[in-house]
C-alpha positions in Angstrom: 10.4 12.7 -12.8 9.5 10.8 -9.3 8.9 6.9 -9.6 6.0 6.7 -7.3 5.2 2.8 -5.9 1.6 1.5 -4.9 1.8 -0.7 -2.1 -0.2 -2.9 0.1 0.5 -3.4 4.0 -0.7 -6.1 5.8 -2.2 -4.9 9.3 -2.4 -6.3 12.9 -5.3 -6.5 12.3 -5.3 -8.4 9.3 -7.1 -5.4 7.5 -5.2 -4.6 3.8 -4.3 -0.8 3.2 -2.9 0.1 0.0 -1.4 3.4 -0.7 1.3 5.3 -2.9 4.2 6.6 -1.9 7.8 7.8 -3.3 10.2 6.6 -0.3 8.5 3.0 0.6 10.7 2.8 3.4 9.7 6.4 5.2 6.4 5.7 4.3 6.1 2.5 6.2 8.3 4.3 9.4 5.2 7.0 9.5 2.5 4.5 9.4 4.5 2.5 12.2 4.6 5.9 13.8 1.1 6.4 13.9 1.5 9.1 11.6 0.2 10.5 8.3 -2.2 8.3 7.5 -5.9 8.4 10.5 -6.0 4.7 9.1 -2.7 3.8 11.6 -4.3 5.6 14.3 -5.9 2.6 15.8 -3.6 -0.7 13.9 -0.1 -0.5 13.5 1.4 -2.1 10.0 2.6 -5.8 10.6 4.6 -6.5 6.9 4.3 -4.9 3.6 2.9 -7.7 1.2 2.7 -5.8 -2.6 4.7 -3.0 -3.6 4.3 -2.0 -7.5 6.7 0.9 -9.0 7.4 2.4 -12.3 4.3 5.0 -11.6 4.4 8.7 -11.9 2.0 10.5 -9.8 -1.3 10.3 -12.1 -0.9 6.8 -12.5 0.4 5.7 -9.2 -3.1 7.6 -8.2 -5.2 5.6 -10.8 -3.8 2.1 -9.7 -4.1 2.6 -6.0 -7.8 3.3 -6.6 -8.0 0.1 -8.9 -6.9 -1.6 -6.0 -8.7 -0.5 -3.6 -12.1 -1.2 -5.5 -10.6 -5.1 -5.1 -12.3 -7.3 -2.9 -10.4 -8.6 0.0 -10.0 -11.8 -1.8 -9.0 -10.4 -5.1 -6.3 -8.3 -3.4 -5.0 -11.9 -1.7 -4.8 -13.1 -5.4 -2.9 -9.9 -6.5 -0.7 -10.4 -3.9 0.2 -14.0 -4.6 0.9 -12.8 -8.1 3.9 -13.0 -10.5 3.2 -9.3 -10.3 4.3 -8.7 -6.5 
């Protein structure tokens, strides 16, 4: 079984996307890219700020769409968090 990661990147500009992903690292060298993701189409990543593992797919899913129900400042807090 796959550990799948949630993860939050920090845009140029200054916009919060949160995704899931198995390979962090490829994931974050598409986006950079410009591709996968329409969201990158028109930004470009500037640092990855929260990355979360020890998901399978199902729950990787789940907890990205906790997430992204978050308000901007809530996501700041999660950030900041013991957690990240």
């Amino acid at each position: 079984m796959k550990n799948w990661f949630v993860y939050i990147i920090h845009c140029t500009d200054d916009t919060l996307y949160t995704g899931i992903t198995t390979d962090i690292e490829r994931r974050y060298a598409q986006h950079a890219l410009q591709q996968g993701a329409k969201y990158f189409r028109g930004r470009k990543p500037r640092k990855l700020v929260y990355l979360e593992g020890g998901h399978d797919r199902s729950t990787a899913t789940k907890r990205e769409i906790e997430i992204k129900k978050l308000s901007r400042e809530n996501k700041f807090q999660l950030i900041a968090s013991e957690e990240n």
